[in-house]
C-alpha positions in Angstrom: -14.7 9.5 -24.6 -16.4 9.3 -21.5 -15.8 8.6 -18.0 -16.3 5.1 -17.8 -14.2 4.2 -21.2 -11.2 6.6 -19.7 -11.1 4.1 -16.4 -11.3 1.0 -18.7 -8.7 2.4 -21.0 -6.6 3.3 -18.1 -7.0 -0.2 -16.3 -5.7 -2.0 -19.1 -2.6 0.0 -19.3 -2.0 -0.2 -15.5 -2.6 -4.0 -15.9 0.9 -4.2 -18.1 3.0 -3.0 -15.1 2.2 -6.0 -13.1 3.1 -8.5 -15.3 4.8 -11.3 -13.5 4.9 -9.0 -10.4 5.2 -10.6 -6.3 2.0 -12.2 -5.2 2.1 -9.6 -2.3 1.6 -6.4 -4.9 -0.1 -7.8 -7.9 -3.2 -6.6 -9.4 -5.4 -8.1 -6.6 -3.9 -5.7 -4.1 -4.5 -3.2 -7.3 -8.4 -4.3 -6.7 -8.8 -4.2 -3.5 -7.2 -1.0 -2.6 -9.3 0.2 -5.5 -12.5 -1.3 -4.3 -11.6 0.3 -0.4 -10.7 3.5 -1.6 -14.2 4.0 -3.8 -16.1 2.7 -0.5 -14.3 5.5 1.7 -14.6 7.7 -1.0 -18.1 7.5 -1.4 -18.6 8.2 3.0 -16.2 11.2 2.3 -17.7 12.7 -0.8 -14.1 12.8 -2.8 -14.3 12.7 -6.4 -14.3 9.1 -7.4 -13.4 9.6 -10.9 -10.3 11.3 -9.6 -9.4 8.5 -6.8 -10.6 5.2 -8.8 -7.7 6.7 -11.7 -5.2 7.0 -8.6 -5.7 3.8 -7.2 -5.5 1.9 -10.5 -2.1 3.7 -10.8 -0.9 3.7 -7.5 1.6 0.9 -7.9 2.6 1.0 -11.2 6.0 1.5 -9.7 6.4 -1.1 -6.8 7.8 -4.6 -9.3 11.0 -2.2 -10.4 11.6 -1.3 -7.0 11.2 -4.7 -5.5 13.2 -5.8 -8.4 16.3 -3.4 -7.1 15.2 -3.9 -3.6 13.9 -0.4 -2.6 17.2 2.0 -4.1 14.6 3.9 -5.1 10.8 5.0 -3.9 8.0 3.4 -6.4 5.6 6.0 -5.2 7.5 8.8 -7.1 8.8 6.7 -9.9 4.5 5.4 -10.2 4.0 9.2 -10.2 6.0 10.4 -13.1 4.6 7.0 -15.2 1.4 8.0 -14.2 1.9 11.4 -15.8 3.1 9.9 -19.4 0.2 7.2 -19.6 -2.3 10.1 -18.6 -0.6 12.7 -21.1 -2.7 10.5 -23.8 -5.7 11.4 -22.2 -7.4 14.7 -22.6 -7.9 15.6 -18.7 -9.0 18.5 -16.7 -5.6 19.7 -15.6 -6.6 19.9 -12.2 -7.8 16.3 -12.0 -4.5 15.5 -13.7 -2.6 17.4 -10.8 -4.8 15.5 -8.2 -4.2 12.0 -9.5 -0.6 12.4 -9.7 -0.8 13.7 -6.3 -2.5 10.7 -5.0 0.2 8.6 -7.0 3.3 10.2 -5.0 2.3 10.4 -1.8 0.3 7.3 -1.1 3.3 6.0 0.4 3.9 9.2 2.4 8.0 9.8 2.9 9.7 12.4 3.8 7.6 15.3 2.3 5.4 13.9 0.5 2.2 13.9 2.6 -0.9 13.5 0.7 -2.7 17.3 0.5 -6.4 16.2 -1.8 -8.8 14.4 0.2 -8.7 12.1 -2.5 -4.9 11.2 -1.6 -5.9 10.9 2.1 -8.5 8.3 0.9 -6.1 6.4 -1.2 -3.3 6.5 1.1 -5.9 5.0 3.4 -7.1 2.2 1.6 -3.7 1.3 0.8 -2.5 0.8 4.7 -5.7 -0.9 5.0 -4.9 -3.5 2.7 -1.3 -3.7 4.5 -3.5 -4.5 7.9 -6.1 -7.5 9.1 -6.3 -11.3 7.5 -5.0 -9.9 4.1 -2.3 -8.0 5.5 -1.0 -10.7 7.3 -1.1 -12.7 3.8 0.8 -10.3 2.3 3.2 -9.8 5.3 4.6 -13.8 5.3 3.9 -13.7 1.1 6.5 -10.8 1.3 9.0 -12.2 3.6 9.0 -15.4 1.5 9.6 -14.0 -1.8 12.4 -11.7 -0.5 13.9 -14.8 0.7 13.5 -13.6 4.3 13.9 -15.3 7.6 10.4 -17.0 9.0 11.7 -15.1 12.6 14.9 -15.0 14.4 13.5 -14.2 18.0 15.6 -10.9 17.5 13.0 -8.9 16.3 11.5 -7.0 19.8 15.4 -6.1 20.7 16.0 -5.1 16.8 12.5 -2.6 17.2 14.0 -0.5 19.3 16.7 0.5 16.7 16.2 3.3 13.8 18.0 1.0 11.6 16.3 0.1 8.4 16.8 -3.6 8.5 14.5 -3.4 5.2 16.0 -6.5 2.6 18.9 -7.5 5.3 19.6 -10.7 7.2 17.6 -9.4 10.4 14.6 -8.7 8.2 11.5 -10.6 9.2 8.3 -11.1 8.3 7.7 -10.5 12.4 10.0 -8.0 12.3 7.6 -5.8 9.9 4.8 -6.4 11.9 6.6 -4.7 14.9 8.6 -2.3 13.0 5.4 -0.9 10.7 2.5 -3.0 10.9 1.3 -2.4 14.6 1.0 1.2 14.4 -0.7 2.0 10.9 -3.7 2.3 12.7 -2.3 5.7 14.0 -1.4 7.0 10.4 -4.9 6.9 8.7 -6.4 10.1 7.9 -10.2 9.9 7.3 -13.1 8.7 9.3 -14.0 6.0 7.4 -10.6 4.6 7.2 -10.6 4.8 11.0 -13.7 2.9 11.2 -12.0 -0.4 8.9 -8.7 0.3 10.4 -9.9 -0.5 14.5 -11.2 -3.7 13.4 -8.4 -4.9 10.9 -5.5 -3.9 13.6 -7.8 -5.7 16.3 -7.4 -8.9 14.3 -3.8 -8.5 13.6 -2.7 -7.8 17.0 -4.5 -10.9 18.3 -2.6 -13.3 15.5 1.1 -12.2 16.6 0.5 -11.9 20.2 -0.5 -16.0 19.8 2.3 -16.1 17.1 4.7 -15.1 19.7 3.3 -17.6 22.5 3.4 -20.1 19.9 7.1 -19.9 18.5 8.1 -20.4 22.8 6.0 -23.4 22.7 3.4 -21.5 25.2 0.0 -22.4 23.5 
């Protein structure tokens, strides 16, 4: 079997996780983290076999933890699937390691930080897609399926707090943006993340700075 059939193989297993999964983390965020990590990938020189695997993988455990509402971390859960579905496959053992790798620490908690340049590149493309015109989509998409408030007007005063208001009352779709949002442009690791990220955050910043002039009636 060669590389290509592996991937297509591969897709179509990943594909089953998502089934009926939020608009905000369905298969399209699957694609496009997919289609950013393979364009920073190529500008780094990772191994694109190795990351294009990962990223296909990378959230096959996100709709069980938005189903419990985060009581557990989808990043390591998506790691040990990841492991069983690939277990069928007859890998390189070190390619194996690396994709699982990428898997775990794409969300980078705790200590989990991604080590493989191919992690840095998928943990990359998967902030990006959490930034810009899309991430703002997914930001209110979010919000609304949780059942969240629109805003309260609380959400500067509840910042300053190291309470996770994650899933709670106080848990806004502006309260993300100020609690997570604003400063991912600080967390990427490669070069070519940096480069999408300056633009992306640019754009983001500008929308809620009106946003915020707009829910006072100011513009």
């Amino acid at each position: 079997m060669n590389k290509k059939e592996i991937i297509s193989k591969i897709e179509k297993e990943a594909k089953k996780f998502f089934e009926g999964a939020s608009g905000c983390h369905d298969w399209t965020h699957v694609e496009r983290v997919k289609n950013l990590a393979l364009h920073i990938g190529k500008k780094e020189k990772a191994d694109l076999f190795v990351l294009e695997i990962a990223a296909l993988l990378h959230d096959i455990g996100r709709k069980e933890e938005m189903k419990c509402k985060g009581k557990f971390c989808h990043a390591e859960k998506g790691a040990e699937l990841a492991k069983k579905l690939l277990m069928k496959y007859k890998f390189d053992q070190e390619k194996m390691k690396n994709i699982i790798h990428c898997v775990k620490t794409h969300r980078f908690r705790k200590s989990n930080s991604p080590e493989t340049l191919e992690a840095k590149v998928l943990f990359d493309a998967d902030k990006l897609d959490s930034i810009g015109a899309i991430g703002i989509a997914r930001n209110f998409f979010f919000a609304g399926n949780a059942k969240l408030n629109f805003y309260t007007g609380n959400e500067k005063k509840l910042n300053g707090d190291y309470k996770d208001y994650a899933y709670t009352d106080e848990d806004t779709a502006i309260l993300e943006y100020h609690k997570k949002l604003k400063t991912i442009y600080r967390k990427i690791l490669t070069k070519g993340g940096k480069e999408i990220a300056r633009e992306r955050q640019k754009y983001m910043d500008d929308f809620f700075r009106r946003f915020e002039k707009e829910t006072r009636g100011l513009m």
